[in-house]
C-alpha positions as CSV (number, residue, x, y, z in Angstrom):
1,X,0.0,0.0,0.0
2,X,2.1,3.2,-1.0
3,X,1.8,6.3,1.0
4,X,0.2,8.7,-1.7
5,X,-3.0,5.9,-2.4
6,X,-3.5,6.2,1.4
7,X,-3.2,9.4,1.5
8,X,-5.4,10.1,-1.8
9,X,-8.0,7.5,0.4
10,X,-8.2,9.7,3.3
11,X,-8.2,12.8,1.6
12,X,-11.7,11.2,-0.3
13,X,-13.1,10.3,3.0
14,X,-12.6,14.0,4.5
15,X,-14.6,15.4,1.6
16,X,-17.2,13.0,1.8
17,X,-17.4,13.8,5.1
18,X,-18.0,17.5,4.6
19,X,-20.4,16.4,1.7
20,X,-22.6,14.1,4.2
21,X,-22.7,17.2,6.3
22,X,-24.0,19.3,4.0
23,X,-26.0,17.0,3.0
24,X,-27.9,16.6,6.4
25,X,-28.2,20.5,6.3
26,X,-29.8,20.9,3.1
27,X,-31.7,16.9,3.2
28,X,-32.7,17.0,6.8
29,X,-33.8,13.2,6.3
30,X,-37.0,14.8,4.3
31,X,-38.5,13.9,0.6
32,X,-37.4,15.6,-1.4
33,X,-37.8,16.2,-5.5
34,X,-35.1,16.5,-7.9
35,X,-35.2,19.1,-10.4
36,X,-33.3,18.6,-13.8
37,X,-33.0,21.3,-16.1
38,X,-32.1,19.4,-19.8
39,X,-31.4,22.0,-22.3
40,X,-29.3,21.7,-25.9
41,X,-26.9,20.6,-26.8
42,X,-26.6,17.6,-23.6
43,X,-23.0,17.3,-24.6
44,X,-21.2,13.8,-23.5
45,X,-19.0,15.9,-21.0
46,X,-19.6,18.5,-18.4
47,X,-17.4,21.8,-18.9
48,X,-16.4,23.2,-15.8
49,X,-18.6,25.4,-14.0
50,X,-17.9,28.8,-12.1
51,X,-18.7,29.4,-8.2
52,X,-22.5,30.0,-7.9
53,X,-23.3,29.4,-11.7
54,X,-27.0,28.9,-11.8
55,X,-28.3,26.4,-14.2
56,X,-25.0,24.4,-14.5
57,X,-25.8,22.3,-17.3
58,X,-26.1,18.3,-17.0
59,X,-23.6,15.9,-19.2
60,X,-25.8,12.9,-21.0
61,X,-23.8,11.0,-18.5
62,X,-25.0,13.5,-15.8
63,X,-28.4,13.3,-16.5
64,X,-28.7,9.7,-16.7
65,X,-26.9,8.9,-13.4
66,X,-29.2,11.6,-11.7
67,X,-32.0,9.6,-12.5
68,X,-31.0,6.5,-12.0
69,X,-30.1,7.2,-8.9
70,X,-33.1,8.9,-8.0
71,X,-35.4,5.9,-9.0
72,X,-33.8,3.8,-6.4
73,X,-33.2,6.9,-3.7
74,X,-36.2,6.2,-1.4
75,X,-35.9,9.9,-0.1
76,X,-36.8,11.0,-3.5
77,X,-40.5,11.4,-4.2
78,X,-40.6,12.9,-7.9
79,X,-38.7,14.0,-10.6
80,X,-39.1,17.6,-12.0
81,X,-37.7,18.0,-15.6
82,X,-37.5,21.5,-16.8
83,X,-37.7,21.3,-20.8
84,X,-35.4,24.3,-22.0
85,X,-34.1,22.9,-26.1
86,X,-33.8,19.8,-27.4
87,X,-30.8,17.5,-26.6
88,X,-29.8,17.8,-30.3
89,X,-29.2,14.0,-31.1
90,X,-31.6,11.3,-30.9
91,X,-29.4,8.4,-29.6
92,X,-29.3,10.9,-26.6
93,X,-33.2,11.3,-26.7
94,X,-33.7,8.1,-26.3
95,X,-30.9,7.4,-23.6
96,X,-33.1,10.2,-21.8
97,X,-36.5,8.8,-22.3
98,X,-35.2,5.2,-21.0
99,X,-33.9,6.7,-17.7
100,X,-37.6,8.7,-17.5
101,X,-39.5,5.6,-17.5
102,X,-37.3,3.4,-15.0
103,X,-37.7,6.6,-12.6
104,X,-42.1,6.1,-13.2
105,X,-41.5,2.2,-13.1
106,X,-40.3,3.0,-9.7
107,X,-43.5,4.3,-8.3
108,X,-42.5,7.7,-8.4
109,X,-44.0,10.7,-10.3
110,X,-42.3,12.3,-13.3
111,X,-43.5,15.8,-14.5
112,X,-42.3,18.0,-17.4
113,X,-42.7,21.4,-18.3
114,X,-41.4,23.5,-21.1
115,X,-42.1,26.7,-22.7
116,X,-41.8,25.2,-26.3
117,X,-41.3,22.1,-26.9
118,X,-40.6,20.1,-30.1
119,X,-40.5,16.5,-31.1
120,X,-37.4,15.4,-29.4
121,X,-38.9,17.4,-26.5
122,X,-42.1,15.7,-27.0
123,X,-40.3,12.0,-26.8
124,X,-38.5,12.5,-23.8
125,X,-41.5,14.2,-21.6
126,X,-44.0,11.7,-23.0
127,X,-42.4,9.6,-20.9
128,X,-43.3,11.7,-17.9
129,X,-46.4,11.4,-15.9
130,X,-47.8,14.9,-16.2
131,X,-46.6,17.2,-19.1
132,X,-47.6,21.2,-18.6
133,X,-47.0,24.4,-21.1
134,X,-47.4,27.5,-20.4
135,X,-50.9,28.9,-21.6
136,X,-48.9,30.6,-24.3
137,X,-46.2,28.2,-25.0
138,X,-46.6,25.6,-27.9
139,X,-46.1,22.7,-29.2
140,X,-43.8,22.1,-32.9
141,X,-45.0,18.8,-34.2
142,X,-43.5,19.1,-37.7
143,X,-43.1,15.2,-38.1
144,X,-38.9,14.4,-39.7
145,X,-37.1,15.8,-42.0
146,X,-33.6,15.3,-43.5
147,X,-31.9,17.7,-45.9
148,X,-29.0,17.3,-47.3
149,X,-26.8,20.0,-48.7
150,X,-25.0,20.0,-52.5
151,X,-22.2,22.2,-53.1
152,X,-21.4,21.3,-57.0
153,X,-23.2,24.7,-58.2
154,X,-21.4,26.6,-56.1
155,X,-18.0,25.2,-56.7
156,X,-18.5,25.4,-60.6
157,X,-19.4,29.3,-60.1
158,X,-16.1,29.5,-58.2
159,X,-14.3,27.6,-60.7
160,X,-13.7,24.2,-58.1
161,X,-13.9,20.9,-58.8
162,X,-14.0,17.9,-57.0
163,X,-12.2,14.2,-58.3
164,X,-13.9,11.5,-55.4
165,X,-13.4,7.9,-55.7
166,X,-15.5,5.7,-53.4
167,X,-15.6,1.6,-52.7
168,X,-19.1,0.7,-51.8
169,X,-22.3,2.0,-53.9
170,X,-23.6,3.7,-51.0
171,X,-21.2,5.5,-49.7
172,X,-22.2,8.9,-50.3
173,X,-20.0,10.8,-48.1
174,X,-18.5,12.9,-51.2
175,X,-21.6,13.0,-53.1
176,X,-22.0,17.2,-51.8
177,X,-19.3,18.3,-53.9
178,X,-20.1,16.3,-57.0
179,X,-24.0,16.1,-57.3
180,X,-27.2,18.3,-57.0
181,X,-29.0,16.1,-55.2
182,X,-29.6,12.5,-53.6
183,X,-28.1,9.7,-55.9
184,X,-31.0,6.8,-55.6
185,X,-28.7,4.7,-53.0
186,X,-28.1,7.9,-50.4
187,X,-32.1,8.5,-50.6
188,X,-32.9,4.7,-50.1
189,X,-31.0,4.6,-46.7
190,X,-31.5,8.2,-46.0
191,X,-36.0,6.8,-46.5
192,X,-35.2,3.8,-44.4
193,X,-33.3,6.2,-41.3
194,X,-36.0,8.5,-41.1
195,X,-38.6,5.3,-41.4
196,X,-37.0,4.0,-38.1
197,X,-36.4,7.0,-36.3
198,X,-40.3,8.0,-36.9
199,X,-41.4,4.3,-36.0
200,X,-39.8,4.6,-32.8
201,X,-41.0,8.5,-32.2
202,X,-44.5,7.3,-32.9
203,X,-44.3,4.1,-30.8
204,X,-43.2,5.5,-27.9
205,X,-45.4,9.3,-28.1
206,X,-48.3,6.4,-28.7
207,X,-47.9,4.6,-25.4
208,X,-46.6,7.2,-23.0
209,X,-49.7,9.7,-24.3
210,X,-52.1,6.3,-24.2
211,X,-53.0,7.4,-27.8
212,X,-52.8,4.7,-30.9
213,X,-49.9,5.1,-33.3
214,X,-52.5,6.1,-36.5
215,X,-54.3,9.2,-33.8
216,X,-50.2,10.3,-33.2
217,X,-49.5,10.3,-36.9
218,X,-52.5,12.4,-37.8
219,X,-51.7,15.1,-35.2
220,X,-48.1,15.0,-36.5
221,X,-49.7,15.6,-39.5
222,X,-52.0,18.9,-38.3
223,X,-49.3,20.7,-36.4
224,X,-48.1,22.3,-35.1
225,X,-50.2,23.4,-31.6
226,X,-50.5,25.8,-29.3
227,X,-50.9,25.1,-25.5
228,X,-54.4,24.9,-25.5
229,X,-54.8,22.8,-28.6
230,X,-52.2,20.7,-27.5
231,X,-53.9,19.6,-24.3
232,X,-57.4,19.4,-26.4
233,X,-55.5,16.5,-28.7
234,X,-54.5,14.7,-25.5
235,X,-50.3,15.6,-26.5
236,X,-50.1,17.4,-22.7
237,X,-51.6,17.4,-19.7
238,X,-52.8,21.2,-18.7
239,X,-51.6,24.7,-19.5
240,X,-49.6,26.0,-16.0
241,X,-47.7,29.3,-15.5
242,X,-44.5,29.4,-13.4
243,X,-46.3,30.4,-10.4
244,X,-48.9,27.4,-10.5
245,X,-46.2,24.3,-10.6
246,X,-46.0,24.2,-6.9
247,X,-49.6,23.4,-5.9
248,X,-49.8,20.6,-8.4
249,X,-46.7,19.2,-7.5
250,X,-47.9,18.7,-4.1
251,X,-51.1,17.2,-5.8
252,X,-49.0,14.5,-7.4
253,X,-46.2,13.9,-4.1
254,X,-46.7,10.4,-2.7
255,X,-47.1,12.5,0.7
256,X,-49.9,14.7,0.8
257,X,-48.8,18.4,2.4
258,X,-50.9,17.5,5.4
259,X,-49.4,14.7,6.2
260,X,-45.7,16.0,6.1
261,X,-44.1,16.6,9.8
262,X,-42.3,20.3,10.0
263,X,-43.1,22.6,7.1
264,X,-46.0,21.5,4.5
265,X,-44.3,22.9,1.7
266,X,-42.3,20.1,-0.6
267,X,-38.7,20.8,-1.6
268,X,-36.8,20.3,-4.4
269,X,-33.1,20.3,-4.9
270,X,-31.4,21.0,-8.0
271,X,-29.5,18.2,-10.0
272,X,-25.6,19.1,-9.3
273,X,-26.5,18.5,-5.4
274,X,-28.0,15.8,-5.7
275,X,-25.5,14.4,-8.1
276,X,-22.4,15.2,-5.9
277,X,-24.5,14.1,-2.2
278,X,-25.9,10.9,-4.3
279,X,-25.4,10.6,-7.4
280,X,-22.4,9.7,-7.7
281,X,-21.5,8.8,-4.1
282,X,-19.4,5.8,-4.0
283,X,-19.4,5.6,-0.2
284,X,-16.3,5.4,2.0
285,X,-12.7,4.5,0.4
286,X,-11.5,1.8,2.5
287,X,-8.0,2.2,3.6
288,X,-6.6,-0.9,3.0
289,X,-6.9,-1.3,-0.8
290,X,-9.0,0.5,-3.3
291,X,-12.6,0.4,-4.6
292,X,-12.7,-1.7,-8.2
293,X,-12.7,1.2,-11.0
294,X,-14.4,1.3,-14.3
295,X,-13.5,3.8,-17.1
296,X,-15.3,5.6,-19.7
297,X,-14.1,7.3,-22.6
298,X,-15.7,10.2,-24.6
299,X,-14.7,9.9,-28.2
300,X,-16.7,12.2,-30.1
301,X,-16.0,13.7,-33.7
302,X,-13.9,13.1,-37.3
303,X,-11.0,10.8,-36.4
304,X,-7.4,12.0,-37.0
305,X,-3.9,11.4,-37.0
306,X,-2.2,13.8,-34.0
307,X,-3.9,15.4,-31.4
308,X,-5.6,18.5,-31.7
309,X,-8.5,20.0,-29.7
310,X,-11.5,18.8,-31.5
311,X,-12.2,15.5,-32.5
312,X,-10.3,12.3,-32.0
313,X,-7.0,12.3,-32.7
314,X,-5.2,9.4,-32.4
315,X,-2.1,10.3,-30.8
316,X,-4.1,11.5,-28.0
317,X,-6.9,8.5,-27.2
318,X,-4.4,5.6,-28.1
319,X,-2.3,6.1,-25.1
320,X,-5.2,7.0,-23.2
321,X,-6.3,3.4,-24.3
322,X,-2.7,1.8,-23.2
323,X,-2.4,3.7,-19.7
324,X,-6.1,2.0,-19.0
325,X,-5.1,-1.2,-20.1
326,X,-1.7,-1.5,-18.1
327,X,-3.6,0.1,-14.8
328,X,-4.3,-2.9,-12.8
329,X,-7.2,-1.3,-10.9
330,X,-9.2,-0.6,-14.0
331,X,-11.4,-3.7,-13.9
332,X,-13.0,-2.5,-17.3
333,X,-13.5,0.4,-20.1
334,X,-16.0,1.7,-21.6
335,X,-15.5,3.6,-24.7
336,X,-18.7,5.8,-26.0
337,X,-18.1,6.7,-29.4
338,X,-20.0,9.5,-31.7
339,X,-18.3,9.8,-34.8
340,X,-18.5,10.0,-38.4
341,X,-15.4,8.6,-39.3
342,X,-12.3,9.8,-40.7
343,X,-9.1,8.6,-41.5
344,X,-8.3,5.3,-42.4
345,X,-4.5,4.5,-40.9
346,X,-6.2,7.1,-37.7
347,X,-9.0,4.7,-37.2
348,X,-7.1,0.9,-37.6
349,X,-4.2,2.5,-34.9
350,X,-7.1,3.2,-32.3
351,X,-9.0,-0.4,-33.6
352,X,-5.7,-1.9,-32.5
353,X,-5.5,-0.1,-29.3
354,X,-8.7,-1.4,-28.3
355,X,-7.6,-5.0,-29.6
356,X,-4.6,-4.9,-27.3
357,X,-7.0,-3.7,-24.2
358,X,-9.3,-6.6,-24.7
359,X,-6.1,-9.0,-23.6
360,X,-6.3,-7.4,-20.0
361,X,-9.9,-6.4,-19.3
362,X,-13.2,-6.1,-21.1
363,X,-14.0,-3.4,-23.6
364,X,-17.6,-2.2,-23.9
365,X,-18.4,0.3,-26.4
366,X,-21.6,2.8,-26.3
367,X,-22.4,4.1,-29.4
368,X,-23.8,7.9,-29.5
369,X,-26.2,9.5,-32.6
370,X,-23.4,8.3,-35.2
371,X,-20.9,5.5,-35.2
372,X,-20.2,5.5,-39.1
373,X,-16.7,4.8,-41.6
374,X,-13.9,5.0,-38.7
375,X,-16.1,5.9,-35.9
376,X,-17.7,1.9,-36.3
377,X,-14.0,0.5,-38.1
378,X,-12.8,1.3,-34.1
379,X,-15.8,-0.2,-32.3
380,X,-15.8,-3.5,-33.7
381,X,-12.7,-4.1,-31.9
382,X,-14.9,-4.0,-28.8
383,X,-15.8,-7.1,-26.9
384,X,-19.3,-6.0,-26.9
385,X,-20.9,-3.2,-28.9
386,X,-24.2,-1.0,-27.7
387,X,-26.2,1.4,-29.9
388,X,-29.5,3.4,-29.6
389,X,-31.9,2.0,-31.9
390,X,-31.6,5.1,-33.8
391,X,-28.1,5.1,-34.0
392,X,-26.5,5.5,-37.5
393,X,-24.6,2.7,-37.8
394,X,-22.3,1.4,-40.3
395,X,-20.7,2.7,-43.8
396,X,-18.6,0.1,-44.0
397,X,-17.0,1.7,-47.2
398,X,-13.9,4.1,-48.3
399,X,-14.2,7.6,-49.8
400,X,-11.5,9.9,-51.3
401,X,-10.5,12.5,-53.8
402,X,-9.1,15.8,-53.6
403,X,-10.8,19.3,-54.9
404,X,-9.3,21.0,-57.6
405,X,-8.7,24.8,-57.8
406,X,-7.7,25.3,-60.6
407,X,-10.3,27.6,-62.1
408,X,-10.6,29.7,-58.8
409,X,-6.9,30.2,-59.3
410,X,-7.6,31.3,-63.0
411,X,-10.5,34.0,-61.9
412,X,-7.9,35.6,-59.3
413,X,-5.3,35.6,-61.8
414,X,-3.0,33.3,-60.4
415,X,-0.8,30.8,-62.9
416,X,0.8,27.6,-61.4
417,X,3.6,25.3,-63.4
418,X,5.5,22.1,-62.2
419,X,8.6,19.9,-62.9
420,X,7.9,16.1,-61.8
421,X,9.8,13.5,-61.3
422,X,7.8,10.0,-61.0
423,X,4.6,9.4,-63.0
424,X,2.3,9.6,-60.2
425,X,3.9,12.8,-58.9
426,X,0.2,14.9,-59.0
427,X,-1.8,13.2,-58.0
428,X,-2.0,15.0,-55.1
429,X,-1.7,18.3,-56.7
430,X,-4.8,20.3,-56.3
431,X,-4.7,22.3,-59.6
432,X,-5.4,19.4,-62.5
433,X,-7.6,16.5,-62.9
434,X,-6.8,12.8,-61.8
435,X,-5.1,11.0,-64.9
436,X,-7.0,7.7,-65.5
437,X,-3.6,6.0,-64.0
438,X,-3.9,8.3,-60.9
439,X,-7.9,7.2,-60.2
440,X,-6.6,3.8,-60.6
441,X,-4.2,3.8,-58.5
442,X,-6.2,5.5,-55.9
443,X,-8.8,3.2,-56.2
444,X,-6.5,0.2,-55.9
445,X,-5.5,1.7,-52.7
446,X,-8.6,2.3,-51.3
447,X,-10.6,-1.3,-51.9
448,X,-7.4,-2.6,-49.8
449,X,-8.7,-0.2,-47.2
450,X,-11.9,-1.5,-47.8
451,X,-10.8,-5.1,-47.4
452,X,-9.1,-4.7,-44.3
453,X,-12.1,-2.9,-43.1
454,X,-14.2,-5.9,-44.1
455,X,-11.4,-8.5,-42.2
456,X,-12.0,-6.5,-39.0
457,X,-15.3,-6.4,-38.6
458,X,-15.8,-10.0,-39.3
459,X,-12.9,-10.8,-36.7
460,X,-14.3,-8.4,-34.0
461,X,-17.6,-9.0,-34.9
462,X,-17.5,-12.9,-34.8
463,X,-19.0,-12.8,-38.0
464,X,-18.5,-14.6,-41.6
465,X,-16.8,-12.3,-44.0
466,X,-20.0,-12.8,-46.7
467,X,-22.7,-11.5,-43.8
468,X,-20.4,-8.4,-43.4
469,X,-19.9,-8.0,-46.9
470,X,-24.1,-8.0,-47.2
471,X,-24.1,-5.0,-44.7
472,X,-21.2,-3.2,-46.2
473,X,-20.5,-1.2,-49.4
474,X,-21.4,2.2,-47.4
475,X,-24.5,1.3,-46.3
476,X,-25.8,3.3,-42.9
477,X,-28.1,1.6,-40.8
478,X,-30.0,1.7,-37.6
479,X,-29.1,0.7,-34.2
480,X,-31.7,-1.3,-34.2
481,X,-31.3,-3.0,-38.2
482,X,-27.8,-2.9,-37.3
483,X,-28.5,-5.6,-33.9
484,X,-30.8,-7.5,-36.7
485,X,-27.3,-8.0,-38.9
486,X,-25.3,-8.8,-36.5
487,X,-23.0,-5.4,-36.6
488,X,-24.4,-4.4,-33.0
489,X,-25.1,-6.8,-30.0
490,X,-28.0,-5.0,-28.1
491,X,-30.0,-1.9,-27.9
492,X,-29.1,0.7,-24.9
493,X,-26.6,3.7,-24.1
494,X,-24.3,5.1,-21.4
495,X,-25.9,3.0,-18.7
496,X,-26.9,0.0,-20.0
497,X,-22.8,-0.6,-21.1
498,X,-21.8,0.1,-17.7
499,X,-24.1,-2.4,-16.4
500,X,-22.5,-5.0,-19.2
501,X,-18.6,-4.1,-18.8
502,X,-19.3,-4.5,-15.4
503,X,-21.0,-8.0,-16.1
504,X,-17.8,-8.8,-18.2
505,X,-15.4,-7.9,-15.2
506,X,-17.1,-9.9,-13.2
507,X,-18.4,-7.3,-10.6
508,X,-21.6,-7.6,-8.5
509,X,-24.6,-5.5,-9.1
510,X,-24.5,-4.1,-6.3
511,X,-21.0,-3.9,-5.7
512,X,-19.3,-0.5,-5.0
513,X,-17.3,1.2,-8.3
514,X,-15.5,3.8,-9.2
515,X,-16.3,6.0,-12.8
516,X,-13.0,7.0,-13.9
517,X,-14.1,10.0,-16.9
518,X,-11.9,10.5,-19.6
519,X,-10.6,12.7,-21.2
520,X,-10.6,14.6,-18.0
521,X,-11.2,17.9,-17.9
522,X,-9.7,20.8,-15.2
523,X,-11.9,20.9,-12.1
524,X,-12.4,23.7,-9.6
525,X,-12.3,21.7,-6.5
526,X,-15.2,22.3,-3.5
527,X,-17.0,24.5,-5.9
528,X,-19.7,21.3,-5.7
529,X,-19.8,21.5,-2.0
530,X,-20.4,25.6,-2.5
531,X,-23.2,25.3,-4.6
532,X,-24.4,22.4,-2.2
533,X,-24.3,24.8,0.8
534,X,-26.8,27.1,-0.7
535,X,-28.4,24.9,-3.5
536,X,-32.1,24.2,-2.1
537,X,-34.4,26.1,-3.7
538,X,-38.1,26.7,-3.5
539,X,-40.8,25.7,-6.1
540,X,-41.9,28.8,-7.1
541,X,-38.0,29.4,-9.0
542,X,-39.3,26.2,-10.8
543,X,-40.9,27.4,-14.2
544,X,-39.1,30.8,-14.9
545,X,-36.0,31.2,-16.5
546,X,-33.7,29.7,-13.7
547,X,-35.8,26.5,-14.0
């Protein structure tokens, strides 16, 4: 046992002391509700917050563990969402709405309210048992849409070009700079998306508004609504201002007011207090030893070579990879990709990584909205692979080219000229056409790509290389398609793969565990505890714009 663990250990166990503290000051062993305030974009990290920030924002991470914890919390007595902007991603929706409903499967209330709300909105709270507007708020049930954007027009007018090469009839990555609109294979899977996606939108509005699936697609059809329409149609529950929320809350509360010893009123404390009292509240460290600890990665964004600050660069995740694999008390990782792929040699180093892992402890990996190209290339190294059923799965394809400037350049006035040595020396070169050698050779090089993409997902995947080959050629599909072919092993998000890597490491359900969160981001120490000192709040702060 070295010195700085134990003293690490006791330094945990002082501040959870101080945190049990002010927990008794601000819990005083009463009910309680929990207030979460979900507003866009949900992202798959928390930034840091500032002393006294008001509405610190919820990770997806956040957000689920909040509520999960609060189903089981038997001090808890409801759930108050505060609707403020869609989550901006669907495989996040529906990690939401999941978490919503295990909260009312554990006998206690759920209620939303939002100002306006729209159909990602409208998924999540339908999940809730009470949803309230604001007698002036509304409703925007526009059904799906999915527009893509095509550049060629623009890039002839500017005198650009584009020379793309692809393996795999539907990968349509580059089709934006060469086309003006869909090619028939991007709008068959771009119907067949948007036919899932509304299938499980209707399903679930249908049976948490106790409406049929044909009534929910005709008032998709008429919208959108105002407040009072809205709760004509049977979409919400009752039009509320602000001011009104606390009186029907204690309508709903398990407890009536009367029956409540010391003050009537209920109380509700805001997420980031209950998060850092409960939460996340692995209990005492023991001295002697450490608590088992479980990691999860955020790998969100293009992959590249290097590092960078946005996306996933390789240099910077693959040793993040090795340091969790060589740290004995890492029982398990969990990597939760969104990503739309990227580069090739980028995406087989971190496959690899994660290859390597798998020898010393199981790899789970959580897919977000998109796990596509690269982003999918690196999670079927994985010894088990999650995804939303909405998740856009797949592309199992290669793309390339290069754009050529050339007639920009001429427009500006500017004149280029070469010597070369080699006959493949421009193919690079962005100021003339590929030579019919050149797209050969490119292509060439790519359908290798494309085969070793094929070889590894049928090695991590457990599958025969002519089922993979069925899914391939670029094809996107959904989580839930994706389960159907084999590509994806079951349907769930951030939770659900903890539960499983901690299946795979052999760790009780209810055994204690530590979330390691990577990449980790700078953290202003006992600025939880601050906010905790002062963070119960009244129901009448509820419905305006703090709530």
């Amino acid at each position: 046992m070295s010195a700085l663990g134990l003293a690490r250990r006791l330094g945990h166990n002082a501040l959870r002391a101080v945190r049990q503290t002010a927990g008794r000051v601000a819990l005083r062993d009463r009910a309680f509700w929990v207030r979460l305030r979900l507003a866009p974009p949900l992202d798959e990290q928390r930034m840091p917050a500032l002393p006294f920030q008001r509405d610190v924002p919820p990770s997806l991470l956040d957000a689920l563990e909040v509520l999960d914890a609060a189903a089981g919390d038997p001090q808890v007595e409801g759930v108050f969402l505060r609707l403020a902007g869609a989550p901006r991603g669907w495989a996040k929706t529906m990690s939401l709405r999941r978490a919503v409903s295990r909260v009312r499967e554990a006998g206690k209330p759920v209620v939303a309210w939002g100002e306006r709300l729209g159909m990602e909105d409208l998924f999540v709270a339908s999940a809730a048992d009470r949803l309230w507007l604001p007698p002036a708020g509304g409703l925007q049930l526009l059904g799906l849409r999915a527009e893509s954007v095509f550049l060629r027009g623009l890039l002839e007018q500017l005198g650009v070009a584009a020379d793309v090469v692809r393996v795999g009839g539907y990968k349509s990555a580059g089709e934006m700079l060469v086309r003006d609109a869909l090619s028939p294979e991007a709008r068959e899977q771009s119907e067949a998306l948007l036919d899932d996606l509304f299938e499980e939108w209707l399903a679930a509005v249908a049976d948490g508004r106790d409406l049929t699936r044909e009534a929910v697609r005709g008032l998709v059809d008429r919208g959108p609504y105002g407040a009072a329409a809205a709760v004509e149609a049977g979409l919400v529950d009752a039009c509320l201002y602000p001011d009104e929320l606390e009186a029907e809350l204690e309508r709903l509360a398990p407890v009536p007011p009367d029956a409540r010893p010391g003050p009537r009123r209920i109380r509700v404390l805001d997420w980031p207090l209950y998060a850092s009292l409960r939460g996340r509240d692995p209990g005492w460290r023991p001295l002697v030893g450490d608590l088992p600890r479980l990691a999860y990665v955020v790998a969100q964004g293009a992959i590249h070579g290097g590092r960078g600050l946005s996306g996933i660069g390789s240099d910077a995740l693959r040793p993040l990879i090795e340091r969790i694999a060589a740290d004995p008390g890492v029982r398990g990782l969990v990597l939760r990709i969104s990503s739309p792929g990227g580069d090739g040699l980028a995406s087989d180093l971190l496959w690899r990584a994660l290859r390597v892992a798998r020898r010393d402890k199981p790899v789970v990996v959580s897919m977000g909205d998109v796990a596509a190209s690269g982003g999918y290339y690196v999670a079927a190294a994985a010894d088990r692979v999650l995804a939303e059923p909405v998740t856009i799965t797949g592309s199992i394809g290669v793309v390339g080219g290069k754009i050529r400037d050339a007639g920009l350049l001429e427009k500006l006035g500017v004149s280029t000229d070469a010597v070369e040595r080699g006959a493949r020396a421009g193919l690079l070169s962005p100021v003339r056409a590929l030579t019919s050698d050149e797209r050969h050779a490119l292509r060439s090089e790519m359908e290798t790509l494309y085969e070793t993409f094929l070889d590894r997902v049928a090695e991590g995947r457990g599958l025969e290389r002519a089922v993979v080959e069925g899914a391939a050629a670029g094809r996107v599909w959904s989580g839930r398609r994706a389960r159907d072919l084999g590509l994806v092993d079951a349907l769930g998000g951030p939770l659900e793969s903890l539960r499983e890597v901690r299946r795979l490491a052999g760790l009780r359900d209810d055994e204690r565990v530590l979330i390691d969160l990577h990449p980790r981001r700078p953290r202003l120490s006992g600025l939880s505890l601050l906010r905790a000192l002062g963070g119960e709040r009244q129901l009448r702060a509820l419905g305006g714009e703090r709530a």
